[in-house]
C-alpha positions in Angstrom: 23.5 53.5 1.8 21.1 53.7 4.7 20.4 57.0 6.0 19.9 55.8 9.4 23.3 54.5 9.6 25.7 57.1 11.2 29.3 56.6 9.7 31.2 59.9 10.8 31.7 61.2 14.0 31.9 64.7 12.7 29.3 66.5 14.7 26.5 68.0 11.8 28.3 65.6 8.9 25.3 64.1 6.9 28.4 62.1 4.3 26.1 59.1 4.5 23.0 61.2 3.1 25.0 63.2 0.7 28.1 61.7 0.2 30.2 64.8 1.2 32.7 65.3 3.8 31.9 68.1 6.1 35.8 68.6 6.6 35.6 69.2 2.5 38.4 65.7 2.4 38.7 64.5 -0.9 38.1 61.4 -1.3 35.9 61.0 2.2 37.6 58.2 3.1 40.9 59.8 4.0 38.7 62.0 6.8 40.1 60.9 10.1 36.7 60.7 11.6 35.0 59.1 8.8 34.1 54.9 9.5 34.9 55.8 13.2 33.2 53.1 15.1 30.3 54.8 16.0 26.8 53.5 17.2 24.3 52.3 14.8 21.0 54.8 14.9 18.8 51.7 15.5 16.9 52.1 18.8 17.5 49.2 21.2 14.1 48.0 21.2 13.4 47.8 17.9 17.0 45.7 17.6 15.3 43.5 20.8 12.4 43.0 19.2 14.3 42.0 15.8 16.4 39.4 17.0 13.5 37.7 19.4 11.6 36.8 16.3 10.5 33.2 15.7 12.1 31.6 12.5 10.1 31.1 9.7 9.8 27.6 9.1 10.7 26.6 5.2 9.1 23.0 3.5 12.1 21.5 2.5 9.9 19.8 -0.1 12.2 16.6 -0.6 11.4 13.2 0.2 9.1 12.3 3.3 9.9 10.3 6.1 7.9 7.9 7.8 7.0 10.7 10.3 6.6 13.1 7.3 4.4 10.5 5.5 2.4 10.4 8.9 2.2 14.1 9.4 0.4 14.0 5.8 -1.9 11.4 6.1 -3.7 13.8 9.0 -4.3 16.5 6.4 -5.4 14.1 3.0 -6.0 10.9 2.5 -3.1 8.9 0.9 -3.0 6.2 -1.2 0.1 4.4 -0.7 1.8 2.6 -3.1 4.9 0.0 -2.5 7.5 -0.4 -5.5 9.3 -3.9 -5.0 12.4 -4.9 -6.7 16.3 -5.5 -6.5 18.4 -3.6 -7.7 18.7 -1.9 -11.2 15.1 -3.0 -11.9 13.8 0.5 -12.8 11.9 1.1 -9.8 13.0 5.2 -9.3 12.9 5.4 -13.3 9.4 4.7 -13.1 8.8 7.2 -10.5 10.8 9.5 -12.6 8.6 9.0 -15.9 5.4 9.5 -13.7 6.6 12.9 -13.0 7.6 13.6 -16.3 4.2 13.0 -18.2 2.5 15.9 -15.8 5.2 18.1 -16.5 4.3 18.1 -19.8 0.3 18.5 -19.2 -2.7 16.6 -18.4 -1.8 12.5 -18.2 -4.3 9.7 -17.7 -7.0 11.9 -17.3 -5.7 13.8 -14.7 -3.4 17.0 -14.2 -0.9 17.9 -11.5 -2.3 19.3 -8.5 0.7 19.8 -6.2 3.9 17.9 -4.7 4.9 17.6 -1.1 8.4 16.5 -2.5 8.6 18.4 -5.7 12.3 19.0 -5.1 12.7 15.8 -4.8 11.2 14.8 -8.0 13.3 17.8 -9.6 16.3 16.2 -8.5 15.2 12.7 -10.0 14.3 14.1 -13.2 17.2 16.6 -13.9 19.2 13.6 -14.7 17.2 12.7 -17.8 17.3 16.2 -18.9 19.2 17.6 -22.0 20.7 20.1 -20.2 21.9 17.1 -17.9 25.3 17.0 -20.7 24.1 13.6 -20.5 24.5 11.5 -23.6 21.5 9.2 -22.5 19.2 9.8 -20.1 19.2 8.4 -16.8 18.2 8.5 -13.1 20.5 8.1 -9.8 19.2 4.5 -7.9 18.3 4.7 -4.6 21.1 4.0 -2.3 21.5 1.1 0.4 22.5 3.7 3.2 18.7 5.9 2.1 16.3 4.6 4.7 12.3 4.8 3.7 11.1 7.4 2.4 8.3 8.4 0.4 7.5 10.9 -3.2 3.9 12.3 -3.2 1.7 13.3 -6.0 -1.3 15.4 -6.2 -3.4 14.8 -8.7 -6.4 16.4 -9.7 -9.9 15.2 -11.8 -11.8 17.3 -13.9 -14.3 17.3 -11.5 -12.3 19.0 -9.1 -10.9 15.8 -6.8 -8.0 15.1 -5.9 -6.5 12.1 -5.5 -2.8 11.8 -3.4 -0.6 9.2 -4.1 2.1 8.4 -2.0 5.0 6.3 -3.3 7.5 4.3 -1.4 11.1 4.3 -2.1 13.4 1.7 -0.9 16.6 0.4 -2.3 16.7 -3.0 -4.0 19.8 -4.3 -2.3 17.4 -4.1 0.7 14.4 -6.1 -0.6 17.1 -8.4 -1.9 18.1 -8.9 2.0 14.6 -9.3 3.1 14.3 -12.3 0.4 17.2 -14.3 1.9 17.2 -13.0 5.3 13.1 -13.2 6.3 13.9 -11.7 9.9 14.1 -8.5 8.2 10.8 -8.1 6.1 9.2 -7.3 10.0 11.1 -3.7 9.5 9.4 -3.2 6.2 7.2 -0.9 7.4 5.7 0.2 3.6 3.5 -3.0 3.7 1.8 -1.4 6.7 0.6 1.2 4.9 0.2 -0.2 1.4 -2.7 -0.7 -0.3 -1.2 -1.4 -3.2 1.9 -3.6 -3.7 3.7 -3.2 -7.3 6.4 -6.1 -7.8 8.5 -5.2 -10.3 9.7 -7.7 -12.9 12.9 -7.1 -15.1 12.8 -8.2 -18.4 15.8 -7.9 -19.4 17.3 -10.4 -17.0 14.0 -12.9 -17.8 14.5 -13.1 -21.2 18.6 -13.5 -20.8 18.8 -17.5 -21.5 22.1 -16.9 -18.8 19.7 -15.2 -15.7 16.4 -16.3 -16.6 17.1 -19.7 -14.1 18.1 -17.8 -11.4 15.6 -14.6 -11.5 12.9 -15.9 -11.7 13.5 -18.3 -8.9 14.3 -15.3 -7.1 11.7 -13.3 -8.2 9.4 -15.6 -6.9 11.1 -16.7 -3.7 10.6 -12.7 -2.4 6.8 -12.9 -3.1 6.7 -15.7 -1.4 8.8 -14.8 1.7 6.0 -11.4 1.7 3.0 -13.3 1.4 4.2 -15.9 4.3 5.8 -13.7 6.5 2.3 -11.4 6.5 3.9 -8.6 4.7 0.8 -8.6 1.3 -2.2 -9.1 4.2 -3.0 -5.2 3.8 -2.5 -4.8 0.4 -6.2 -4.6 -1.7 -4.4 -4.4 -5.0 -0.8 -6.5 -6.0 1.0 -6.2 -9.5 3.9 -8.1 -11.0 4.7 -4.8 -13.6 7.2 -6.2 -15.9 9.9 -3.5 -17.1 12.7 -2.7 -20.1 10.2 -3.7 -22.6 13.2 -2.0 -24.9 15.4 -4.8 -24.6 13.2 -8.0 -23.9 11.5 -7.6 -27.1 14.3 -7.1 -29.1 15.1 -10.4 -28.3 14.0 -13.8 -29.9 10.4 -14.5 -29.8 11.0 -17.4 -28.0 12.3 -15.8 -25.5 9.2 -13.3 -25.0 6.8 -16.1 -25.1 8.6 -17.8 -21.9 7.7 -14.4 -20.5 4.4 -14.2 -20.8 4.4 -17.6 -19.6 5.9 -17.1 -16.3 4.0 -14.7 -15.3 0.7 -16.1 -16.0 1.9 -18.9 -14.0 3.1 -16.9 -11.3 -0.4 -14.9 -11.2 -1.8 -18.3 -11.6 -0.2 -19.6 -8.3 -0.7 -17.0 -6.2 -4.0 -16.0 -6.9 -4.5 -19.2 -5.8 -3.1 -18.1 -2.2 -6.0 -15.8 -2.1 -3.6 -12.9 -3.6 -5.5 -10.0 -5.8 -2.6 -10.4 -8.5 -2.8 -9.3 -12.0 0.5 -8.6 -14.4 0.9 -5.9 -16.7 3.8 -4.4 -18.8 5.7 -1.0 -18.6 8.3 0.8 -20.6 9.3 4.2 -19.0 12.4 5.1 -20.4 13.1 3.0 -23.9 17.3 3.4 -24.4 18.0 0.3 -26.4 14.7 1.2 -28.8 13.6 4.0 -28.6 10.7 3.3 -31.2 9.1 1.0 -28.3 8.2 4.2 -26.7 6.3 4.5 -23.4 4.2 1.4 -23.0 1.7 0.9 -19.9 2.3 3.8 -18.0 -0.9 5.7 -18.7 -3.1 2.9 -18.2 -0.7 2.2 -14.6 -1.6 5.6 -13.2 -5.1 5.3 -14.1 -5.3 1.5 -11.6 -3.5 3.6 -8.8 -6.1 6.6 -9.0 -9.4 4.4 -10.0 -12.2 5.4 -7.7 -12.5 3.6 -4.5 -15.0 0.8 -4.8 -18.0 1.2 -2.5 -18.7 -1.9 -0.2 -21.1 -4.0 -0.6 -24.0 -3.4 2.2 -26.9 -5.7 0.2 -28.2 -7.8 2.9 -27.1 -11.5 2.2 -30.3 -14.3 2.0 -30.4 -16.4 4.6 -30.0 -20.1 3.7 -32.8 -22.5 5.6 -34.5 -19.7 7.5 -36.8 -20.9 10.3 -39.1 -18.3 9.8 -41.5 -17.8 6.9 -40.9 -14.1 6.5 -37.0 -15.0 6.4 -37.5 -17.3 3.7 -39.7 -14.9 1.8 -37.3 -12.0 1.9 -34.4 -14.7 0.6 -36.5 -15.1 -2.5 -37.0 -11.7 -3.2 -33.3 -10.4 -2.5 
């Protein structure tokens, strides 16, 4: 109990020091004048000064906002990344995995340096956890009501630099709008800030002889509604990242070869729209075979963290100079 805290009016009785009544009652409590309402000892000042103090701000450490993403990007420089799929295409259980791999150690040649949104993560990833009482693991999906946000990763060289990725999370249902609906895709502020746009391609539902028609019609209607609407125009880097690995190749090998087919095409075409596209395959969370294991995602966090090309300053020959020293200098460059 406090010593500075007087609790009997008794004039001389120390009970709160010694815990004896000075009236010699037995227990204390049944002393008329003990717990009288009596005046803390706390001098008025000191109780002033107390209650006037600022509150300490806490990080909440959960997802970032636009204006949190913004707040960021004026302390380190962000690489941001766009995840793009409807619904159930494993867009937050590839953000889930990425977390995962550092929490185990060093991953792709690179070690965790810190999280803006580690709580965030932490929520994510305590769904695939044993201790879940889960009987397979599994991640919540982003809802339609959750507007933007963003998860951040800081992750470190063995040189000492850091490199902070910041990851966009949106809810498919959304991008699934934007497809049909192409008034919308102006409010999809992530392609402002993207550098790198990851469209993610589910597997599953391409090698399904019942969806296939109708996926990947859609699949490529939304790139298409991006790229002409101006949505891709920032982007330096776009991948079609095809997912659930686990259940496309258990199919027939037909199947898988239509696949890999349709997406060289779809690089194919695009690329031809002046698009930096390029396809590659993930696997981060295998349920229906588990022998397929993690697939792609080391060599996918080392294309997001790859160091920043230099640009080219080489002076360009001039073609037809009118001056002799022009036209030497183009031979020797």
């Amino acid at each position: 109990m406090n010593a500075g805290t007087v609790i009997c009016k008794e004039q001389g009785c120390i009970v709160q020091s010694d815990g004896k009544c000075l009236l010699n009652h037995d227990p204390v409590e049944s002393c008329p004048n003990y717990g009288a309402d009596v005046e803390d000892a706390v001098e008025p000042d000191t109780e002033d000064e107390q209650r006037s103090a600022p509150p300490v701000a806490i990080w909440s450490s959960d997802k970032l906002s636009t204006t949190g993403l913004s707040a960021l990007s004026r302390r380190r420089k962000l690489r941001v990344v766009a995840l793009v799929g409807e619904e159930k295409v494993g867009k937050t259980t590839l953000l889930t995995s990425i977390f995962e791999a550092y929490c185990k150690g060093p991953f792709a040649g690179l070690t965790f340096a810190g999280s803006e949104t580690l709580l965030a993560f932490a929520k994510l990833h305590s769904f695939a956890l044993l201790n879940s009482g889960r009987l397979s693991p599994t991640v919540p999906r982003t809802s339609r009501r959750d507007p933007l946000s963003f998860f951040h990763l800081a992750l470190a060289r063995s040189g000492g630099r850091t490199i902070d990725l910041a990851i966009a999370d949106r809810s498919g249902e959304t991008y699934a709008d934007a497809r049909t609906s192409t008034d919308l895709i102006g409010t999809l502020t992530e392609f402002d800030l993207a550098e790198r746009v990851c469209f993610l391609l589910d597997g599953a539902r391409l090698s399904s002889k019942d969806d296939r028609t109708a996926y990947s019609r859609n699949f490529r209607q939304m790139i298409n509604a991006l790229n002409d609407n101006g949505a891709l125009a920032h982007a330096k880097a776009i991948e079609i990242l095809s997912t659930k690995l686990d259940i496309s190749r258990a199919n027939e090998p037909a199947d898988a070869e239509f696949m890999m087919e349709y997406q060289e095409r779809v690089v194919t075409d695009f690329q031809a729209k002046g698009l930096k596209m390029s396809s590659h395959e993930v696997c981060a969370l295998p349920k229906a075979n588990r022998m397929i294991g993690i697939v792609g995602l080391e060599d996918l966090v080392t294309r997001w963290t790859m160091p920043a090309q230099l640009p080219d300053v080489a002076p360009r020959p001039i073609v037809d100079a009118p001056r002799q020293i022009d036209r030497i200098f183009s031979k020797t460059a």
